[in-house]
C-alpha positions in Angstrom: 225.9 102.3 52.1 227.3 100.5 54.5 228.0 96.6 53.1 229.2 94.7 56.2 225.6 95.5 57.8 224.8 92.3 59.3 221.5 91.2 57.4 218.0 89.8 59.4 216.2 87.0 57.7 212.9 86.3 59.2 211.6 83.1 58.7 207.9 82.8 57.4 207.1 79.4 57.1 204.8 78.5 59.7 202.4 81.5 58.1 203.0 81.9 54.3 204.5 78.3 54.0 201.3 76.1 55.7 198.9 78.6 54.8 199.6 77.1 51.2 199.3 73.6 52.5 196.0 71.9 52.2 197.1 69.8 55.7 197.1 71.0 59.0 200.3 70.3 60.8 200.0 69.6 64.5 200.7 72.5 67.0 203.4 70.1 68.4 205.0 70.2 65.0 205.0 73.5 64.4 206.4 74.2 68.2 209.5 72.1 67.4 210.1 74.3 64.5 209.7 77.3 66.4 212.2 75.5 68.9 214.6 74.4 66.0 214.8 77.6 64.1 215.2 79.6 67.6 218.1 77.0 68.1 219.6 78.1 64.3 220.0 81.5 65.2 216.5 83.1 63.5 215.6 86.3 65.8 212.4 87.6 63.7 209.6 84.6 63.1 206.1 84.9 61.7 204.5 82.8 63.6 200.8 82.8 62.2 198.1 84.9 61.3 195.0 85.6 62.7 192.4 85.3 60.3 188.9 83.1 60.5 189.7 79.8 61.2 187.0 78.8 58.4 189.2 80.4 56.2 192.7 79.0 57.3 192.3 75.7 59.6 195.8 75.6 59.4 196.6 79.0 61.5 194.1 78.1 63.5 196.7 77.5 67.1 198.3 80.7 66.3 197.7 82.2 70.0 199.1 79.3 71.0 202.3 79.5 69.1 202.6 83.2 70.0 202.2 82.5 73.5 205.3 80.0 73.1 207.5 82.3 70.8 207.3 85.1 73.9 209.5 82.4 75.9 212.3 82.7 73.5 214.8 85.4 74.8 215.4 88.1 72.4 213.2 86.3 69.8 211.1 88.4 67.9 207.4 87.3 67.1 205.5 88.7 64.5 201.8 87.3 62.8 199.8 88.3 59.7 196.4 90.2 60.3 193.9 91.1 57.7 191.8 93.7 59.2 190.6 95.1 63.0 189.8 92.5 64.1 192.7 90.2 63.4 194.9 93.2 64.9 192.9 93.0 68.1 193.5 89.3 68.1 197.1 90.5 68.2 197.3 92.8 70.2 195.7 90.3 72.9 198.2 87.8 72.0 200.9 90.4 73.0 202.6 89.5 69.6 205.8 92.1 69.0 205.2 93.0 65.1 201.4 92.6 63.2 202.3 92.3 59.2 199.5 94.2 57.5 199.3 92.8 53.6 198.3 95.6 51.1 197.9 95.1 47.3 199.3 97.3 44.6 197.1 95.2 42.6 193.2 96.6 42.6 192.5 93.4 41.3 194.4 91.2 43.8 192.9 93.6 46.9 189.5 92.8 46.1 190.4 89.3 45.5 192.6 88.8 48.8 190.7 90.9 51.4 187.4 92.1 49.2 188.6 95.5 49.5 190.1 97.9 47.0 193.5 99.2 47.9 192.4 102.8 49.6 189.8 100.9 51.7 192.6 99.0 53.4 194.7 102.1 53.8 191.6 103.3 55.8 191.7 100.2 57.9 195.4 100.6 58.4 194.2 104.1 59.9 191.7 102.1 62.4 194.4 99.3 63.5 197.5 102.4 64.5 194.3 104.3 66.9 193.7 100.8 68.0 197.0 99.7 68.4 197.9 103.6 70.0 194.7 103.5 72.4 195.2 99.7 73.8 198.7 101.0 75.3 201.0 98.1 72.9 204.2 98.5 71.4 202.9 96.1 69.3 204.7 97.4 65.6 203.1 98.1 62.5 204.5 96.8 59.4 202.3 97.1 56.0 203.6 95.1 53.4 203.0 95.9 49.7 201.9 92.8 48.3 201.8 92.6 44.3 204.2 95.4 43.7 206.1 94.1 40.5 202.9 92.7 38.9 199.7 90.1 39.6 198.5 87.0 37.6 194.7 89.1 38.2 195.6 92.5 37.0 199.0 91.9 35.1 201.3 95.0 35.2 201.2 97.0 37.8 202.4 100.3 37.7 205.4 102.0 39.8 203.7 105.1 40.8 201.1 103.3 42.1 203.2 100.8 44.6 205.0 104.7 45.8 201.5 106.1 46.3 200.6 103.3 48.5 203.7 103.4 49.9 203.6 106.7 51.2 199.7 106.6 52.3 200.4 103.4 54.3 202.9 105.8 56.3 200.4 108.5 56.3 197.9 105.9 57.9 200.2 104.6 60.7 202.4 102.2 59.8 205.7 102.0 61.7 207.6 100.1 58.8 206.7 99.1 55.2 208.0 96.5 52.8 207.6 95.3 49.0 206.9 92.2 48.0 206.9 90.1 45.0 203.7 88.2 45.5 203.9 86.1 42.6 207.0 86.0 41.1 207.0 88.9 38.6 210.1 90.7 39.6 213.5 91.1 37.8 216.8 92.3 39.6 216.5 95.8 37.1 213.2 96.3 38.2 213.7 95.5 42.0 216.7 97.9 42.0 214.5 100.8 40.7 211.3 100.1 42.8 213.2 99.8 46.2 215.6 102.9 45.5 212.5 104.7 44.8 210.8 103.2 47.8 213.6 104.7 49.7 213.1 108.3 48.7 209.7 108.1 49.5 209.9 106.0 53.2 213.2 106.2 53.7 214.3 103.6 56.7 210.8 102.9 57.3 211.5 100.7 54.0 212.6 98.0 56.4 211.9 94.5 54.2 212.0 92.6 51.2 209.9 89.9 50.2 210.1 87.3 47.2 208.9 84.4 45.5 211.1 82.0 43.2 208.2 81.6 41.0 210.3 81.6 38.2 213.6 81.1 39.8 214.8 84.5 39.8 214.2 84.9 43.8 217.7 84.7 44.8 219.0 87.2 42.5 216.4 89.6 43.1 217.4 89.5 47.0 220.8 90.1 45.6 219.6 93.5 43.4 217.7 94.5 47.0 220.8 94.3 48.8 222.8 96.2 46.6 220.8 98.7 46.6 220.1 98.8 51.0 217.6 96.5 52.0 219.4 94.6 55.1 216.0 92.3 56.1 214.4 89.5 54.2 211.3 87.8 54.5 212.1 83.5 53.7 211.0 80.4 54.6 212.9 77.2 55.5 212.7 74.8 52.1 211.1 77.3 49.9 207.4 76.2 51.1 204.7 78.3 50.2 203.3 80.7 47.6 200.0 82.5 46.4 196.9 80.6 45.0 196.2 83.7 42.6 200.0 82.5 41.1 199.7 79.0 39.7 202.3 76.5 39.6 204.3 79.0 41.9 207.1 76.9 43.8 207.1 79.4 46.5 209.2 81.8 48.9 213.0 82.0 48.5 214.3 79.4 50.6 216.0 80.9 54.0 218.7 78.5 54.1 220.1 78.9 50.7 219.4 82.9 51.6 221.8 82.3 54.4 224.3 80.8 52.2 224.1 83.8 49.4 225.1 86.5 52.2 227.5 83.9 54.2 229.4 83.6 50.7 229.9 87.1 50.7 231.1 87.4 53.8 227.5 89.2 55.5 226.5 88.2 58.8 223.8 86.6 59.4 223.7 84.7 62.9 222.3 81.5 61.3 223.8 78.0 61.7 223.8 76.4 58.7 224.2 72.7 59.8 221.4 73.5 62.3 219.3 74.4 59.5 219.8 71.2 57.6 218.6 69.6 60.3 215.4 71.7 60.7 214.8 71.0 57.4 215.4 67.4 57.4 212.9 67.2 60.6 210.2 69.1 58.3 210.5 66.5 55.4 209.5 64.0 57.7 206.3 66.1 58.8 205.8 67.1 55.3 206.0 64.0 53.6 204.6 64.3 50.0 204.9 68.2 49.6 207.0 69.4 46.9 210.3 71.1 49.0 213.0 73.2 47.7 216.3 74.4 47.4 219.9 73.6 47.2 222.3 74.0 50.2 220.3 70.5 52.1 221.6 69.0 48.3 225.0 70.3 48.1 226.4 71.0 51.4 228.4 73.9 52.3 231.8 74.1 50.0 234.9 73.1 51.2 236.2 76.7 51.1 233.5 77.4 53.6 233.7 74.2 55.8 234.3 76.8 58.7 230.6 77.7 59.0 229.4 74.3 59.6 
């Protein structure tokens, strides 16, 4: 293993982060933070999802923002979609990467997307013939949602999250990832479950995602990396979360992730005073919602002052 890999952090706010947010924040909003986050050096962003606007008012201009996101040089643009029909929604939006969410947890699955697991995996099937006949390059990532336990079902069981795993591939999907949908990892566990994960999908294993539920985000992104993960799903002041995970205080925040691998000397192509300033601009459109983190507290050390 390779440790001077340079690490990707794609920022998920805009999807996971409002999605959690009763408000909708106006499309102009969200475009400056497409515009400030391009400016800080992010090259993967989830922009949206496409999913019933009934259901999610606050996704609801995600077309829009794709459309915008393809105007950013090398900029990566990926979106959340549910079933077939969000994945057409994609595909016509010319978005670069659709993020397919499947549960390790029966009881999350028919919860989240009133399907059990195995019934997704067969949609999964439908969206890479879809995805294959339409001509795209569009990518496929499934991401295994609930795989270190769910507030629903409680324990979930390793050989279940590898089972999925390897039928996700067998359906289609281009990449997969694990992630901690409500804050139930540990770094012990998180080391086991991805070097696992590995032996079953190899480098299609291609992301981690966590929650600091219970404040153990940061070092769980530590145990990942240890053990080879080089791409990490975050989201600018921590914003977001699950409503099946209560009192959740949501994703690891990207611009103390930047700092963790910038202390240890990993690249990551992020500006950290340019993120400060994001986040500062996202107060003001957030005003009253709980933010997080520490860097926008503390500032970068002195011993660091160079990466300002």
């Amino acid at each position: 293993m390779n440790i001077n890999l340079p690490v990707t952090i794609r920022e998920v706010g805009l999807r996971d982060g409002l999605q959690s947010i009763a408000r909708t924040l106006p499309t102009e909003c969200k475009l400056e933070w497409l515009r400030g986050a391009y400016a800080a050096g992010l090259r993967e962003i989830e922009v949206g999802s496409f999913v019933p606007t009934r259901l999610l008012p606050q996704l609801a201009d995600t077309a829009e923002l794709v459309a915008f996101a393809k105007t950013l040089p090398g900029l990566l643009t990926s979106v959340l979609v549910p079933n077939l029909k969000g994945a057409q929604a994609a595909l016509d939006s010319h978005a670069d990467l659709m993020l397919l969410p499947l549960s390790a947890s029966h009881a999350h699955s028919l919860a989240n997307l009133r399907e059990t697991p195995d019934q997704v995996v067969i949609e999964i099937g439908k969206i890479r013939a879809l995805r294959d006949s339409s001509g795209s390059n569009c990518q496929i990532e499934v991401g295994i949602s609930t795989a270190f336990g769910c507030t629903l079902q409680g324990r979930v069981e390793e050989v279940e999250v590898l089972r999925l795993l390897q039928a996700a591939l067998d359906a289609g999907a281009d990449r997969v990832g694990l992630a901690d949908t409500v804050g139930y990892a540990d770094p012990q566990r998180v080391s086991r479950l991805f070097e696992k994960g590995f032996g079953v999908a190899g480098e299609h294993l291609a992301c981690a995602h966590f929650h600091d539920t219970r404040g153990l985000g940061m070092a769980n992104v530590f145990a990942a990396w240890q053990v080879g993960v080089r791409r990490f799903d975050a989201c600018l002041a921590g914003i977001g979360g699950c409503p099946h995970a209560p009192g959740a205080s949501g994703n690891v925040v990207t611009e103390d992730l930047a700092y963790l691998f910038a202390s240890m000397g990993v690249t990551t192509g992020l500006d950290f005073g340019a993120l400060i300033a994001l986040r500062a601009r996202l107060a003001q459109s957030l005003t009253g919602e709980t933010l997080h983190g520490a860097l926008w507290r503390a500032g970068l050390p002195r011993t660091m002052k160079n990466l300002e």
